[in-house]
C-alpha positions as CSV (number, residue, x, y, z in Angstrom):
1,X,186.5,205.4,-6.0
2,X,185.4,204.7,-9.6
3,X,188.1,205.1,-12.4
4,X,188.4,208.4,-13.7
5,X,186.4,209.7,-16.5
6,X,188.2,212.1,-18.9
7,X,185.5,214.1,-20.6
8,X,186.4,215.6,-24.2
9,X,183.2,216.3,-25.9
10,X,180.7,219.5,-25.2
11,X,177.9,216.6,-25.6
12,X,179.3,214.1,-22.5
13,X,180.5,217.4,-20.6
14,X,176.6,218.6,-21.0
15,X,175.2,215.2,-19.9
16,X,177.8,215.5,-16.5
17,X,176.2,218.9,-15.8
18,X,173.3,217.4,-15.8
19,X,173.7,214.6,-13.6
20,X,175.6,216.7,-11.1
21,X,173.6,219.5,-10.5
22,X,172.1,218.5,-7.3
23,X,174.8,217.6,-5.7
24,X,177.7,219.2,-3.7
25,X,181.0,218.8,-6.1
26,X,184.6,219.5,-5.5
27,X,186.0,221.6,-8.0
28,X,189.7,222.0,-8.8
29,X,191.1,224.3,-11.8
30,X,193.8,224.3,-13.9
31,X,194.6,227.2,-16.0
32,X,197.0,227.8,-18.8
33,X,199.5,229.6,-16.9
34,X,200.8,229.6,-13.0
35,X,202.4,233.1,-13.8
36,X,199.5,235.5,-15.4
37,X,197.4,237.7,-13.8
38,X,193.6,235.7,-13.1
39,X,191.5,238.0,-15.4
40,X,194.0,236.6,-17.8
41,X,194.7,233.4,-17.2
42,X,192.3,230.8,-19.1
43,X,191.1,227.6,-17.7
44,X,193.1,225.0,-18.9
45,X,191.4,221.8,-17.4
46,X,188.5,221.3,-14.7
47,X,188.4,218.6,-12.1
48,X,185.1,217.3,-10.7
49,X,184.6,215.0,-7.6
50,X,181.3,214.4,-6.1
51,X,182.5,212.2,-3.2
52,X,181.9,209.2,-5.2
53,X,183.3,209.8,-8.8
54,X,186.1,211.9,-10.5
55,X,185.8,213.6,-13.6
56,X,188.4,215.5,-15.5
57,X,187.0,218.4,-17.9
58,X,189.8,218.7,-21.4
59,X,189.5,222.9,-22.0
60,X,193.3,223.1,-23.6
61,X,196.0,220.7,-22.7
62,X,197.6,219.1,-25.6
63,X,197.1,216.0,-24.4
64,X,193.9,214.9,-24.8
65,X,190.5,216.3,-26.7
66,X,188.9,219.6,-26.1
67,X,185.4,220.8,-24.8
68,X,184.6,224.1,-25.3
69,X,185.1,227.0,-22.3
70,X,181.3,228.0,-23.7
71,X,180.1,224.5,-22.7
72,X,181.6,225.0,-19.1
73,X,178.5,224.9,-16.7
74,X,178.8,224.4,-12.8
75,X,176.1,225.5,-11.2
76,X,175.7,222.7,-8.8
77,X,174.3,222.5,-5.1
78,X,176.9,223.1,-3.7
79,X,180.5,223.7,-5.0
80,X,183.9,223.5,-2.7
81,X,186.7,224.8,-4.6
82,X,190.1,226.7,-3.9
83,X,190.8,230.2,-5.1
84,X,186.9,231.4,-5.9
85,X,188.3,234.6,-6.4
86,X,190.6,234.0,-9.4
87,X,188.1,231.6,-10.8
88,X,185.5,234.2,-10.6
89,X,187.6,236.2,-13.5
90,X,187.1,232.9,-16.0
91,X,183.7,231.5,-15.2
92,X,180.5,232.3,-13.5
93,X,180.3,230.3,-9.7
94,X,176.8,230.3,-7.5
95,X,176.3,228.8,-4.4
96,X,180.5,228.2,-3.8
97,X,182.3,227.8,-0.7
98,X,186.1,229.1,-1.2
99,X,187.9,226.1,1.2
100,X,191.2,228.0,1.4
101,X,189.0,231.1,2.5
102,X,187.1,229.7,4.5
103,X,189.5,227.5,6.8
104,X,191.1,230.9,7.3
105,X,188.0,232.9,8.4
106,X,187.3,229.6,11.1
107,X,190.8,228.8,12.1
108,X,193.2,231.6,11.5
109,X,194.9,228.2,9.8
110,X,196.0,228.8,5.8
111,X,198.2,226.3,3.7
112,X,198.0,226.7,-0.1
113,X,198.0,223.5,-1.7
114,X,201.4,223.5,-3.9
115,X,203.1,224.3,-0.1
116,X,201.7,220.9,0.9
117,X,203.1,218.5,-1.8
118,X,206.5,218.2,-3.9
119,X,205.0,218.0,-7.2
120,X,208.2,217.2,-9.3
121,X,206.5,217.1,-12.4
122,X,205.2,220.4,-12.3
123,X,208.3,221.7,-11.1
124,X,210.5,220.3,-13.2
125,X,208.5,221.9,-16.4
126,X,208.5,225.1,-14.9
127,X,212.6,225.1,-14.2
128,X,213.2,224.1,-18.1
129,X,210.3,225.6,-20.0
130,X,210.0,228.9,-17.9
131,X,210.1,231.2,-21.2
132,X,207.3,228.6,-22.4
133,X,204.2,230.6,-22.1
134,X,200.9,228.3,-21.0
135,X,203.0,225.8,-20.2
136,X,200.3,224.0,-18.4
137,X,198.7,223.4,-21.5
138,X,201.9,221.1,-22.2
139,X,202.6,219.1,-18.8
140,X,201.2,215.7,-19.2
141,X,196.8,216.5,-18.0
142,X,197.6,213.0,-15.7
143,X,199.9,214.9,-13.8
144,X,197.2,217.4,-13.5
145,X,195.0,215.3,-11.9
146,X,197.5,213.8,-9.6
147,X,197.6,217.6,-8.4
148,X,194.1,217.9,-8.1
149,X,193.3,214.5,-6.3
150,X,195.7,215.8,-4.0
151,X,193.8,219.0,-3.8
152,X,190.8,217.2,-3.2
153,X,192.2,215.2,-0.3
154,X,193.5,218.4,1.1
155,X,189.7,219.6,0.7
156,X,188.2,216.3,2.6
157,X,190.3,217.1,5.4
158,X,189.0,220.6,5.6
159,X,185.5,219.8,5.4
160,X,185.8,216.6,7.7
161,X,187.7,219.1,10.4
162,X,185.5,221.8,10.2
163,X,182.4,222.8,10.8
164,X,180.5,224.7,8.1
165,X,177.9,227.0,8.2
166,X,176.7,229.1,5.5
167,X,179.6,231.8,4.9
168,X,179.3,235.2,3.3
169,X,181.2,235.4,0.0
170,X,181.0,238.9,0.2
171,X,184.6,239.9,0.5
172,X,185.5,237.5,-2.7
173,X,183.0,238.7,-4.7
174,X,183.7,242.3,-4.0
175,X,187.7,242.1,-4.5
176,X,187.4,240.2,-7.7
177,X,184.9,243.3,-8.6
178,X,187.7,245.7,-7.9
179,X,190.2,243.5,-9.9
180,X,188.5,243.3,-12.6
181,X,188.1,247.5,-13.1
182,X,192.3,247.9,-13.5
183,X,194.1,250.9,-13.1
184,X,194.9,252.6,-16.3
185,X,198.1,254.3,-17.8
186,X,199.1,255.8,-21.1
187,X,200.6,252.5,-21.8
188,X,197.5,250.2,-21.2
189,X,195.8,248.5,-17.8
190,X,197.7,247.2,-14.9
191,X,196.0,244.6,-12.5
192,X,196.0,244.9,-8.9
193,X,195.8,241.5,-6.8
194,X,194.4,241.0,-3.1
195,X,195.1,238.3,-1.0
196,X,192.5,237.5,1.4
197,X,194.7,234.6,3.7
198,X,196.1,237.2,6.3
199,X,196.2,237.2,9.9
200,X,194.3,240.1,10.9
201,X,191.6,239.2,8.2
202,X,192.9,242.6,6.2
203,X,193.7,241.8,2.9
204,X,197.2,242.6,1.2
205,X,197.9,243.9,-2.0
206,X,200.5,242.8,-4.5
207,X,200.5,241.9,-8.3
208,X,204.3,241.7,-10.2
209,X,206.0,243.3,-7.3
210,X,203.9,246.2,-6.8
211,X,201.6,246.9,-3.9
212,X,198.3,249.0,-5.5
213,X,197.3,249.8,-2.1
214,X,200.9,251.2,-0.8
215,X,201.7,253.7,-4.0
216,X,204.1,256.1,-2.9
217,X,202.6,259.5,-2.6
218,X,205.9,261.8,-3.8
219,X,207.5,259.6,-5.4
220,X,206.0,260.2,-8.6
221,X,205.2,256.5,-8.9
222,X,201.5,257.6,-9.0
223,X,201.3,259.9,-12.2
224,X,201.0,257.4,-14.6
225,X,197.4,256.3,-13.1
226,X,194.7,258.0,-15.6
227,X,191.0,257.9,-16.6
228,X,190.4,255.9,-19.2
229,X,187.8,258.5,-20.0
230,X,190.3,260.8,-21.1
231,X,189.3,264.1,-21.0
232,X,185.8,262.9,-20.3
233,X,186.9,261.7,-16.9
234,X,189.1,262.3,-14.2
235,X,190.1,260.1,-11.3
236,X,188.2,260.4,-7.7
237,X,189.7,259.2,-4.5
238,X,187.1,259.4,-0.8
239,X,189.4,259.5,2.3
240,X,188.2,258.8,6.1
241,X,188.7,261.0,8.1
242,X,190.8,259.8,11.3
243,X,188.9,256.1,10.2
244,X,190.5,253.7,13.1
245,X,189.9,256.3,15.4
246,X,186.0,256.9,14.5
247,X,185.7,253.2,14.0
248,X,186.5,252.6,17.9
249,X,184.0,255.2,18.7
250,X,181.0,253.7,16.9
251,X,182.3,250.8,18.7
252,X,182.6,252.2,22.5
253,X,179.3,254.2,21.8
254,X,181.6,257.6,22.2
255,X,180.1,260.7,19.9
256,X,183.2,262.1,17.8
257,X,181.9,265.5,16.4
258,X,182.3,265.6,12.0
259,X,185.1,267.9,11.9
260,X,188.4,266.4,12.0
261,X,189.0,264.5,14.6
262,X,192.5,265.4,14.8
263,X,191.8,268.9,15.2
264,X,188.9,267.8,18.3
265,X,191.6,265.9,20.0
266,X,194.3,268.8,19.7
267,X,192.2,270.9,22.0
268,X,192.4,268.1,24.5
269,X,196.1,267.9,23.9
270,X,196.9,271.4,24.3
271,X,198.8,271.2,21.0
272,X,198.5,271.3,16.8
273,X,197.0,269.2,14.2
274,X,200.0,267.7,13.9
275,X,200.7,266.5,16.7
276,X,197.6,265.6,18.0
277,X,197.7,263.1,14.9
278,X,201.0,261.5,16.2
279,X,199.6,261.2,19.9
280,X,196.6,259.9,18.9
281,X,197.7,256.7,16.8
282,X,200.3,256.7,19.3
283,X,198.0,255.9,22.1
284,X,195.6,254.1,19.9
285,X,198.2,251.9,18.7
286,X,200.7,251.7,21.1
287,X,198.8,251.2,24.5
288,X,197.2,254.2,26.7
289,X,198.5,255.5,29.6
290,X,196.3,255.7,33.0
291,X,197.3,259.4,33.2
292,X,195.9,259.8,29.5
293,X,192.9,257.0,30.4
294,X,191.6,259.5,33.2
295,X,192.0,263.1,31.1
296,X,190.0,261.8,27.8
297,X,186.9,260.1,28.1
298,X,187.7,258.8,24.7
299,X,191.0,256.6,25.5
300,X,189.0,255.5,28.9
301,X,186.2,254.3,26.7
302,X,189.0,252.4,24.8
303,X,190.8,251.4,27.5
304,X,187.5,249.6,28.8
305,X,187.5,248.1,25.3
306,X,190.6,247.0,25.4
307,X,190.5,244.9,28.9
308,X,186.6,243.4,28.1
309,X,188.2,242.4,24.5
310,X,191.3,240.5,26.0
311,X,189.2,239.2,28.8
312,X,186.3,237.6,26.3
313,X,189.5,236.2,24.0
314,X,191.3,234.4,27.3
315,X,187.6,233.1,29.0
316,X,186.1,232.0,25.6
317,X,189.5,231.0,24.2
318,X,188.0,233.4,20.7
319,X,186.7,236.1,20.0
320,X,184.6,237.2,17.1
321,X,183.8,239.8,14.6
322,X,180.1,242.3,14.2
323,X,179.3,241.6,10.5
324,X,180.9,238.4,9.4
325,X,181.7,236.6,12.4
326,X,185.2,236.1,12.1
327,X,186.8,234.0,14.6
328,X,190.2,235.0,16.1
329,X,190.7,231.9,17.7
330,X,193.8,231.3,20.7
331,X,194.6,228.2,19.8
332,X,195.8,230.1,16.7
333,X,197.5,233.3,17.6
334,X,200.7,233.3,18.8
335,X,202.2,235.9,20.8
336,X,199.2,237.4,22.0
337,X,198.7,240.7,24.2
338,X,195.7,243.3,24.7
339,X,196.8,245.9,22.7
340,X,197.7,243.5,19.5
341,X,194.7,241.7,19.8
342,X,193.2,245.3,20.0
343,X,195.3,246.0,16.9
344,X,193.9,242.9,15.0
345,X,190.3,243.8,15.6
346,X,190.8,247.4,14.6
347,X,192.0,246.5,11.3
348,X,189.0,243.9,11.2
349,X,186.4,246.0,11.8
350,X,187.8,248.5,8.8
351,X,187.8,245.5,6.1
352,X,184.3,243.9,7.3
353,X,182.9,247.6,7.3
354,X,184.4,248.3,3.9
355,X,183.1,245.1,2.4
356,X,179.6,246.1,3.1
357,X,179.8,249.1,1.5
358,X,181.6,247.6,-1.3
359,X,178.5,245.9,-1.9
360,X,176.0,248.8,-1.9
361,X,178.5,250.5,-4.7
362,X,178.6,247.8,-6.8
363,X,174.9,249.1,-7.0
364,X,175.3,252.5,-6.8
365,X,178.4,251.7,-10.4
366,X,175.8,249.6,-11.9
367,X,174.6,250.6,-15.5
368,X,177.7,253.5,-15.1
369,X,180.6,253.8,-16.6
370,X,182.1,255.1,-13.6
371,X,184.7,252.3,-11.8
372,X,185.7,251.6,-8.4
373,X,189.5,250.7,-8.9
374,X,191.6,250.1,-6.0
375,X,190.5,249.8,-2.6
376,X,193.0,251.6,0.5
377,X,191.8,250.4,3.5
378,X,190.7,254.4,4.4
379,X,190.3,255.3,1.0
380,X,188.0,254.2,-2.0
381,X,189.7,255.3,-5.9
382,X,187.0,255.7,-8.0
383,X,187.9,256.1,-12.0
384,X,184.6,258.6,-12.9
385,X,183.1,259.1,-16.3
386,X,181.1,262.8,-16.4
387,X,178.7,261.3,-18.4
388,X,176.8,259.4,-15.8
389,X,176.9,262.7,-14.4
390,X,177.7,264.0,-10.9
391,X,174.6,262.8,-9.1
392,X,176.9,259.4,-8.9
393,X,179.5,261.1,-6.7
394,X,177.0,262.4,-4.1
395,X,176.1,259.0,-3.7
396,X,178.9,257.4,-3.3
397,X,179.6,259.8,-0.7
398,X,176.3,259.5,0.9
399,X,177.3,255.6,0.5
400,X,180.6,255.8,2.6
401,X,179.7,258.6,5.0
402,X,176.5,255.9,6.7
403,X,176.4,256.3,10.1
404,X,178.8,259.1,10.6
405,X,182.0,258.5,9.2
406,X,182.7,262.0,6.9
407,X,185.2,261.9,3.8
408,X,187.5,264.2,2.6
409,X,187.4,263.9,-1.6
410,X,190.4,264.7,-4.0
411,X,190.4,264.5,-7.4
412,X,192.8,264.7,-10.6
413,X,193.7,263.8,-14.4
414,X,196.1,261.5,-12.7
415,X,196.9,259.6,-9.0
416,X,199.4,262.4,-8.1
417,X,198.1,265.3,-8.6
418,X,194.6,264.7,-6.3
419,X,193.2,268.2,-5.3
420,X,190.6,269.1,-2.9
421,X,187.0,268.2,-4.6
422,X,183.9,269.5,-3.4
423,X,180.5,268.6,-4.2
């Protein structure tokens, strides 16, 4: 490999660009502090490797001059990077390949790159200069790149192990959409985070302790969640009904009728709403018993599921997802059985469902004011400004109720106090 080449001028940065734009480049960040929330987390320093040459990219480390973020363009070929999502916040990215993101979606596999190597330096900084805020502004930018050719041996290994074919960024591009809306309070934004690196392909939620996606309903720990529209808006939340439970249906080819199907599987029961809801996830989630199996046609219908699922995952040693083609590979799970595997794919279909319609309200919000801000796994939270009128809501709701899958919609001047909404 050729020695490094430390680029400090917008002129030399713009004459890289230009002699890497047809080709496929790692890309490593570096931003100004490991501790702050993405959409504020400025890129400190850029490191480019197009399998033959290294480049580092000066934005704001002490040590060495700057170019300006402005002058920042990487629309190349073909970028590999870790972390698209979080870059996304910073900088505009075509035609990328998240490696972290995507070893996960092939392999079930996920090792973040500071678990991989003991870098001293870094750590050593961040134990006596904690209070220091952008500290990576002041840690040495060779130790930088000593983490990113690490990084970008980390990403060789990846794409020399794997085999890539062109990969949906769908699910990054949509959670960095829902990021970037915030949750507001009386007291200013708070950002929600997702992870996407989890084993049943769901994402979690978590930023500074808090999971977004978890709030406690009574509590209280909800009523500081406004509109930003003030009294010009109010917040909207769309719930499934029964969601698992109609999502296995579409998926066994069983007709569920649009009331709730709670109260349609009562009448089977012989019992209340209640506790048709508790046998229900009970048998959904916990295994079906032949007496059940025989009595609803429903549970046979997933009991058949269940069986031809674990049999296609033991004969094909995988088995793989409807709309992005996630594998759940054997090699990879551990601890195995029907009904968890069953579990797994539930929870799959509900993300890879959720990210296409994700993607069809991005264009039914765009031009509004109107923000989709947190994503529930069942339930969308929408913060709506009246003034792009309520033609918006209707359809949204048209929007999640495709192909039969009904929502019950609660609205409020705060996350708490939600009350039934109808349009």
């Amino acid at each position: 490999m050729n020695k490094i080449q430390i680029v400090e001028t917008s002129n030399s940065a713009k004459e890289l660009y230009s002699k890497l734009e047809n080709k496929e480049v790692f890309v490593q960040f570096i931003y100004d502090d490991i501790n702050r929330h993405s959409l504020f987390n400025p890129i400190s320093a850029v490191y480019l490797n197009d399998f033959e040459n290294e480049y580092l990219i000066n934005i704001s480390n002490c040590d060495a001059k700057k170019v300006n973020i402005t002058d920042l363009n990487l629309n190349f070929k073909k970028v590999y990077l870790f972390g698209a999502k979080e870059a996304l916040h910073q900088i505009k990215l075509q035609n990328y390949i998240d490696l972290h993101y995507y070893l996960h979606s092939v392999s079930n596999k996920h090792y973040i790159v500071d678990e991989l190597f003991d870098f001293e330096t870094h750590k050593w900084y961040q134990m006596n200069y904690f209070n220091i805020e952008d500290l990576n502004k002041y840690i040495p930018i060779l130790k930088h790149l000593e983490y990113c050719r690490f990084a970008f041996q980390y990403a060789e290994y990846i794409l020399d192990n794997f085999t890539f074919d062109e990969y949906n960024n769908e699910m990054i591009n949509n959670l960095n959409f829902i990021e970037t809306g915030g949750l507001y309070t009386e007291d200013g934004y708070e950002y929600t985070q997702y992870n996407l690196l989890t084993s049943t392909g769901r994402p979690s939620n978590s930023f500074g302790g808090i999971n977004y996606a978890a709030l406690n309903k009574k509590d209280g720990s909800r009523e500081r969640f406004v509109s930003r529209f003030k009294n010009e808006g109010m917040l909207i939340e769309y719930d499934f009904d029964s969601y698992h439970l109609r999502l296995v249906g579409n998926k066994i080819e069983y007709d569920l009728p649009k009331e709730s199907v709670h109260e349609y599987f009562a009448k089977q029961y012989n019992t209340n709403y209640e506790d048709s809801k508790k046998l229900s996830f009970k048998y959904l989630y916990g295994g079906i018993t032949k007496e059940i199996a025989q009595q609803i046609p429903y549970f046979e219908g997933v009991n058949q599921y269940v069986n031809t699922l674990w049999n296609t995952y033991n004969k094909e040693k995988q088995v793989v997802s409807d709309i992005y083609n996630r594998r759940f590979i054997k090699s990879n799970l551990f601890d195995m059985n029907p009904n968890k595997l069953f579990n797994y794919m539930i929870q799959l279909m509900e993300t890879e469902r959720n990210m296409s319609l994700i993607t069809t309200l991005k264009k039914c919000l765009q031009n509004k004011k109107s923000k989709l801000i947190l994503y529930n796994y069942d339930a969308f939270l929408f913060d709506y400004c009246k003034k792009d009128g309520e033609s918006i809501l209707n359809d949204i709701k048209t929007t999640l109720e495709v192909d039969g899958y009904p929502t019950k919609i609660t609205a409020g001047k705060n996350y708490h106090t939600m009350e039934r909404y109808d349009l």
